[in-house]
C-alpha positions, 0 to 999 in steps of 0.5 A: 564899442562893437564887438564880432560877438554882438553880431550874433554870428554862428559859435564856429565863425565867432571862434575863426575870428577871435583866432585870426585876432579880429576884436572890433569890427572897422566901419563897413563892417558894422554898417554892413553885417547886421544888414546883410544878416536881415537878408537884405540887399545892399549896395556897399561904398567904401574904398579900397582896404576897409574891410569889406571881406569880412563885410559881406564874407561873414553873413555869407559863412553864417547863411551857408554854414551847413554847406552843400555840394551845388554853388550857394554862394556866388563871389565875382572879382574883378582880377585874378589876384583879388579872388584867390585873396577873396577865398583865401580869407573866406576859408579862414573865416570857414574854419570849422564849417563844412563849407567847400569853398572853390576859386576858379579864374582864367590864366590856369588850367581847366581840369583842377577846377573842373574836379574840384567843381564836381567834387562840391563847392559850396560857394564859388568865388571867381573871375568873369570870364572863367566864370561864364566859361564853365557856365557855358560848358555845363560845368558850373549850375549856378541855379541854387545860389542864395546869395551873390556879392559882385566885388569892387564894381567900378573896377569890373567897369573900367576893366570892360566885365559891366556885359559879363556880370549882367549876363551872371546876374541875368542867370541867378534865382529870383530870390537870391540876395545881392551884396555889390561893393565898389568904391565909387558908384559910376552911372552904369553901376547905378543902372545894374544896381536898380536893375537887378537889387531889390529895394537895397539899403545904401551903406555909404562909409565915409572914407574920409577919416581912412584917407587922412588918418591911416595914409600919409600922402604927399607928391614930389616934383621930378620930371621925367628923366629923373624920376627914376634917380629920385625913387632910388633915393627914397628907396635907398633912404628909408629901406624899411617895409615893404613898397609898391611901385605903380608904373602906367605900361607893363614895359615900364614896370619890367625896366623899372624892377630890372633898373632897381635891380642893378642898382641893389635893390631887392625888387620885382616886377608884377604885370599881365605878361607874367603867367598866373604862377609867376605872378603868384611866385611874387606875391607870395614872396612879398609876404614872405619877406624875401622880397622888399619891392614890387613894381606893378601895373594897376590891374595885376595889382588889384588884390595884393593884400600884404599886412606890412606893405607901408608904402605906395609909390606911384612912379607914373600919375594916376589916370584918376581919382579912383585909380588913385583910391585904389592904389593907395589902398594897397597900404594901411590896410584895416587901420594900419599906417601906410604913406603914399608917395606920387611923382609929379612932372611939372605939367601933371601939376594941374591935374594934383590939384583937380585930384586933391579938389577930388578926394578933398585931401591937401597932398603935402609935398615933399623934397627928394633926400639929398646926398647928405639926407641920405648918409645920414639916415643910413648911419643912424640906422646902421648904428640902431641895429649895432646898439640892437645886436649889443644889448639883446642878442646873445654874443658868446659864440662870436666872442669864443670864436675870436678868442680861438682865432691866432693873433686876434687878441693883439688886433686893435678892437676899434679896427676889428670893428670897423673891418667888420662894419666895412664887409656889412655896409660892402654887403649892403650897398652902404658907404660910410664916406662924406656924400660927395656936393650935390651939383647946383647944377642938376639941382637948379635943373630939377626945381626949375626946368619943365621936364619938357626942356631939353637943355642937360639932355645932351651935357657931357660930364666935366672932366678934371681940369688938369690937363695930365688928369684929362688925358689919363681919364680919357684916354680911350673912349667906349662906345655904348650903344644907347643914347638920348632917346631911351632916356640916358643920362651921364649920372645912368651910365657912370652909375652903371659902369661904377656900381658893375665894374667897382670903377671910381668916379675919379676913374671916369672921364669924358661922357658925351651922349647922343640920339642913339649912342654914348661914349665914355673916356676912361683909362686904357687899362680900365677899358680893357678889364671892361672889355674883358670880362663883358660887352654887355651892360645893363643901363636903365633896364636896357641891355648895352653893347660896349666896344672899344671906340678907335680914339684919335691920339695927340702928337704927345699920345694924349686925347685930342677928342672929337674932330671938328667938322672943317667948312670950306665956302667954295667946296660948298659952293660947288657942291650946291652947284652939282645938286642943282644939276643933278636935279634938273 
């Protein structure tokens, strides 16, 4: 098997990589280093997490490693996000190496990179457009570049940067040594290619062993009202590692991450509304671990490069096959295992099957976790981490502590311990409760119905059968101020009301939605501690106006519902009579 070390790249490098803890080398880059170390150009295609970094980073590091004040490396990335990645492992790679290595991008300030720029880079890595900016200024001389690699180049297509890297390339020496990666070769990569390489090699890498090995892919079918009821599901399910949602629009990300939010799930939204330091603030907190997960747009996703993100969730379908290589290679980087999931409407099913013919993969589906599918994964889970904490962590301070609390020895250990299980899962979101029975109803709407039915949108929630029951629960109505057209579903707004106020189902009655309002039976008292604490509600990321709706009272002072609109034929008859008058 090859080894970093039978590249014969610089001692310094060598040692960089032995230490970041790189032994063998993945596809690319045994196909690639050895080539660009000859000093020939090449076209590199490999997909989306294969390692092409290293690839073309390396060879780069061995041939600058003396350094240099002026530019003599030139790295373009499509995104601001993949080019501080991009320099972020060149200078792991450079550790020991006086080579300066400078990012410069759009979304910051000019003064930092115009300094650093006259301080000395030796190589350059950054964005299009900023690029060309400091070009213009004056401020970038890009005339002793020995070697330029433009990075995910199908990507700088779809993104409309095709005119500026060819003005980039149109400025470089004659000499200098192209490396050009992208996942797929559209006909205009092609024609910069055999414009601007001199006699390339061609390193096609096989990605199929990539894709089948390393990422477990599989679709659900959910149309699109309840797509967002099935994400939380897998969410709730299986918590563990870190997830990328990807929605099509930045105000579908924002909804989503606020909607996830509520519902209690760590996560935040990544889009191009964000300024550069917000949008570094999130990553860097997926890194760290303090945030579980991110909902993004394709383009402010493009270099996220997270060791432990397991999981690509795509809540809206890609709009392509390459766009689909790209996302799901934001997991199961360099080999490690990674699953992604795309939520499929029932008229997107035709397009899963030209993109399977596509990428030459048989996507499995999968069914959504149940009610019971999921109190089951959380029990297990739950019970792991218990057998966990019993058998390797160190537990005498806890037992001191309680041995020094008055009373405890005479409390039952049994109910301590399910006292203190209790405040876990209430800290968590777990209950421990038998699942309540999944509705025949809602789940014969999710497999059956095309999402472009419209039955169920409108259905109000049953109310208890018993007449007394009837009337406690719905006793007054309150009004909300979001209907049918934001997507509003009763199981959104009894979710809401009961996850935010700790209202029991049993506690909600009647939910009648419309167009552009709802309303929602509830107790009197219940209504007015709702009121009294808030008049806002947050519901599928929409902020809620909440007001008391004036309730019509029966002669027993119970509910009597909506008034029924009466039709009096000869009121009818005269009022067609008056319209036709006033017409002529």
């Amino acid at each position: 098997m090859t080894t970093f070390s039978d590249f014969g790249l610089d001692p310094a490098i060598e040692a960089a990589v032995a230490k970041l803890g790189f032994e063998n080398p993945t596809p690319v880059q045994s196909a690639t280093i050895p080539t660009v170390l000859e000093g020939r150009d090449v076209i590199g295609q490999a997909r989306t997490g294969s390692g092409k970094t290293a690839a073309f980073g390396l060879p780069m590091l061995d041939r600058l490693k003396d350094g240099g004040k002026k530019p003599r490396g030139l790295i373009l990335a499509p995104t601001r996000e993949l080019a501080l990645q991009v320099s972020e492992a060149m200078r792991s790679f450079a550790t020991g190496l006086p080579v300066r290595i400078v990012t410069i991008y759009g979304g910051s300030p000019y003064p930092p990179q115009l300094k650093a720029l006259r301080n000395g880079a030796s190589i350059v890595v950054g964005t299009p457009g900023r690029i060309i900016d400091h070009m213009e200024r004056g401020n970038l001389d890009l005339s002793q570049v020995e070697m330029f690699v433009l990075d995910e180049a199908d990507e700088m297509l779809r993104m409309g940067f095709i005119e500026a890297v060819e003005q980039v390339l149109e400025v470089l020496p004659a000499d200098r040594q192209i490396a050009l990666f992208s996942a797929t070769m559209p006909e205009p990569i092609q024609r910069v290619s055999s414009r601007f390489l001199n006699n390339p090699a061609t390193l096609k890498v096989e990605s199929t062993s990539l894709t089948v090995d390393h990422i477990e892919q599989f679709w659900i079918r959910a149309p699109a009202r309840k797509k967002l009821d099935t994400l939380c599901r897998i969410l709730t399910a299986d918590p563990s590692g870190a997830t990328l949602i990807f929605t099509r629009t930045r105000r579908g990300c924002a909804e989503v991450a606020d909607a996830l939010t509520k519902w209690g799930i760590r996560a935040d939204a990544l889009h191009g509304d964000l300024n550069q330091a917000a949008r570094e603030r999130v990553i860097n907190r997926l890194r760290s671990k303090a945030l579980n997960v991110v909902v993004a747009t394709d383009v402010a996703a493009r270099g996220i490069d997270v060791a432990h993100l397991s999981r690509v969730i795509n809540l809206d379908y890609p709009n392509s096959a390459e766009t689909y290589t790209h996302r799901i290679g934001r997991t199961g980087r360099a080999g490690a295992k990674g699953t992604a999931i795309t939520m499929v409407t029932p008229s997107e099913q035709r397009k899963l099957r030209f993109l399977q013919k596509a990428i030459k993969y048989d996507i499995k589906q999968l069914d959504p976790p149940s009610n019971q599918e999921i109190a089951n994964l959380q029990r297990n889970a739950l019970w792991k981490e218990i057998e966990h904490v019993l058998t390797e962590v160190n537990l005498d301070d806890e037992h001191k502590w309680l041995s020094e609390i008055e009373g405890a020895d005479a409390i039952d250990p049994v109910a301590l311990a399910s006292a203190a299980i209790h405040l876990l899962n209430k800290a968590r979101g777990i209950n421990l409760a038998p699942p309540k029975p999944e509705p025949q109803s809602d789940r014969r709407d999710f497999r059956d119905r095309d999402d472009r039915g419209h039955r169920g949108d409108n259905r109000e929630r049953r109310a208890p059968r018993d007449a007394a029951a009837f009337n406690r629960v719905n006793e007054v109505e309150l009004f909300l101020s979001v209907g049918k057209f934001a997507g509003v579903r009763p199981g959104d707004i009894v979710g809401a009301l009961a996850n935010e106020f700790d209202i029991s189902g049993s506690e909600i009655g009647r939910v009648s939605i419309f167009d552009k309002k709802a309303f929602v039976g509830l107790p009197r008292s219940v209504a007015e501690r709702i009121l009294g604490e808030t008049d806002n509600l947050i519901i599928r990321g929409r902020p809620t106006h909440l007001s008391l709706s004036r309730p019509r009272q029966t002669d027993e002072g119970g509910w009597k519902g909506p008034k029924k609109r009466q039709f009096n034929k000869g009121r009818g008859k005269r009022d067609n009579h008056r319209r036709k008058n006033w017409k002529k």
